[in-house]
C-alpha angles and dihedrals in degrees: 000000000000123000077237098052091034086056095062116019093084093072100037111120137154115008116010130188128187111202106209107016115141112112083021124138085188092071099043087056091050095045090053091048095049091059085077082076098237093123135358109249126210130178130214118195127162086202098060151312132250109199098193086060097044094247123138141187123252145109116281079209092062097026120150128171121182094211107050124215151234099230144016118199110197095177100179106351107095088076093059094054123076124234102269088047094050085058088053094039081060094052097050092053097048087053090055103043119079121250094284097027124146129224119206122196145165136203140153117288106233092212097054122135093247102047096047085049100047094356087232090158091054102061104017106150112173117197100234097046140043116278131267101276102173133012124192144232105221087232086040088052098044082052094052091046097053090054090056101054109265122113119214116244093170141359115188138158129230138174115275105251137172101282088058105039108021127181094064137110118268088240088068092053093045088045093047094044086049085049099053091042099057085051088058088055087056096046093245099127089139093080099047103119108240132065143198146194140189115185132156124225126265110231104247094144118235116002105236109195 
């Protein structure tokens, strides 16, 4: 699995929802994971929906649930909302999560090395999805979070791989891996290109919008 996945599959348990989902290994991975019984595992995509796989389609901007869960994974998807939709997408989640429920995401770091080199991140626009509206900062993100209710248990930064950025040849996953390894060594992990966050909701009651 993913250095992603493999950073947070170890504590899933109960009810489990992966926001954006649909063309992801990741969630076959997960899916396949989750039959040992450890958690119950659902899947959200705008795009469309796989019943045999217990995705299906809606808007992670409208979504409701009538059981909540323990935990929400958005690997990918915070980038492609404006400002004003990341705060609803928060909402919604924290509607959807239980009372000490976690939120994982990941997102491109903005001060990676390779967006401050070419700003790929910036202005990333893939054909079969919506374009890149907002990166983050990792302190920017902490601090959004934070306003929207989700208090952040752990940031950290990993190499892009092919569960997060799928379509490319395995040499571009091996050279960006090399790369982010050799800015460990020199203590620069604050420019490795993905990042990711695990934060808990803060009780507020129902999210009015």
């Amino acid at each position: 699995m993913s250095l992603f996945v493999d950073s947070f599959k170890e504590m899933l348990e109960g009810r489990v929802l992966n926001i954006g989902c649909f063309g992801s290994t990741m969630y076959d991975h997960l899916y396949q994971y989750s039959l040992s019984g450890k958690f119950y595992l659902e899947g959200l995509d705008i795009v469309a929906s796989i019943p045999d796989k217990n995705v299906r389609k809606g808007d992670a901007l409208q979504m409701n649930f009538k059981k909540k869960f323990n935990f929400i994974i958005a690997g990918e998807l915070i980038e492609h909302f404006t400002l004003k939709q990341a705060k609803t997408f928060f909402a919604r989640c924290s509607d959807a999560l239980t009372k000490d429920g976690t939120l994982i995401m990941s997102t491109p770091n903005k001060k990676a090395w390779s967006n401050r080199l070419f700003h790929k991140f910036d202005t990333a626009c893939p054909k079969e999805y919506s374009g890149h509206q907002k990166v983050y900062f990792k302190r920017e993100l902490v601090e959004f979070l934070r306003s929207n209710n989700f208090n952040t248990e752990k940031a950290y930064l990993l190499p892009y791989d092919v569960f997060s950025s799928p379509n490319k040849k395995a040499w571009v996953y091996f050279l960006r891996k090399k790369i982010d390894t050799v800015l460990g060594l020199f203590g620069l992990n604050n420019l490795k290109e993905q990042m990711v966050v695990v934060c808990t909701k803060v009780a507020t009651g129902k999210n009015k919008l």
